[in-house]
ZAMARGU-4260 file (C-alpha; in steps of 0.2 Angstrom, whole numbers, plus 5000, padded with zeros to 4 digits):
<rodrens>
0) 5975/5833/5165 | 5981/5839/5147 | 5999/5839/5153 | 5997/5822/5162 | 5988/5813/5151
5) 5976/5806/5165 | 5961/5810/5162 | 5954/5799/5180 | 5945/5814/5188 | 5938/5820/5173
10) 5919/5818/5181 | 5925/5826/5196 | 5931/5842/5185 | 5916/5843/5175 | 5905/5840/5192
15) 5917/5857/5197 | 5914/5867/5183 | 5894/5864/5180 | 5890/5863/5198 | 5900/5875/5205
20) 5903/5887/5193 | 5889/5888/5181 | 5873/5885/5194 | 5883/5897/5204 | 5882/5911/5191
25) 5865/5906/5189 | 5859/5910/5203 | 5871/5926/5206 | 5862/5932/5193 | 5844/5927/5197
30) 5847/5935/5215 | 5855/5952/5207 | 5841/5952/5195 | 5827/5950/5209 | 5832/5958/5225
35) 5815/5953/5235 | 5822/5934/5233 | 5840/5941/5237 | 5836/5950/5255 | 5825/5934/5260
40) 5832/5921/5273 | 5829/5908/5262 | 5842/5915/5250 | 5853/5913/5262 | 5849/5895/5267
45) 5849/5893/5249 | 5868/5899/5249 | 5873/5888/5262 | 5867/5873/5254 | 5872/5877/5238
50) 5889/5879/5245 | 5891/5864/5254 | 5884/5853/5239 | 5898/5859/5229 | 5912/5857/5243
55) 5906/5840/5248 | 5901/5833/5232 | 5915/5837/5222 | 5930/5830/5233 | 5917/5813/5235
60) 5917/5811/5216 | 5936/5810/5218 | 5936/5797/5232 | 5924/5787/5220 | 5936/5789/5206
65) 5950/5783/5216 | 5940/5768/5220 | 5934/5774/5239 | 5916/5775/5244 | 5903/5785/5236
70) 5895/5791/5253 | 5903/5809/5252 | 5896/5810/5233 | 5880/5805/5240 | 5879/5819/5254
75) 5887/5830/5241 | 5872/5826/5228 | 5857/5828/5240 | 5863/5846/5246 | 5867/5851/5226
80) 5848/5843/5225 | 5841/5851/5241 | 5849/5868/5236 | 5842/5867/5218 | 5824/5862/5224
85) 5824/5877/5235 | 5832/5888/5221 | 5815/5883/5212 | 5804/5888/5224 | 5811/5903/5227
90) 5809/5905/5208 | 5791/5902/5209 | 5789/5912/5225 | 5796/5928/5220 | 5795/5926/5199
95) 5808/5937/5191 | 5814/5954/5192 | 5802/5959/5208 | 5810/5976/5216 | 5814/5973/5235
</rodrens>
């Protein structure tokens, strides 16, 4: 974008960076420092849909930008949403730092 100039997909690369970098190291982190949370199912089904938000919603904010529909930005966000409401329960469920 520097070289360009064109700064369209800026939201689309900031959507990139925060939701699929930082949450991700977030919850890397959380995960390596609670092991019980890490061996459960749910951090796997966790995984998946944190995954998929990223890879769905990012590439939507980049149709949107380009003036197509926001349906694939909207699927993207309620993963990214699903996957951070379960990241919270499992938070509360196994607290921080609990041995496996």
């Amino acid at each position: 974008m520097s070289i360009s100039g064109d700064h369209v997909l800026a939201g689309a690369h900031a959507h990139l960076n925060l939701v699929g970098w930082v949450t991700m190291a977030l919850f890397g982190l959380y995960y390596t420092l609670t092991p019980s949370a890490a061996a459960s199912v749910l951090a796997k089904l966790h995984l998946v849909l944190a995954i998929a938000g990223v890879a769905v919603m990012v590439p939507g904010i980049v149709i949107v930008l380009k003036g197509g529909s926001d349906a694939m930005a909207a699927t993207g966000s309620m993963l990214t949403a699903a996957s951070m409401l379960l990241f919270l329960y499992m938070v509360i469920r196994y607290g921080l730092g609990k041995p496996a």
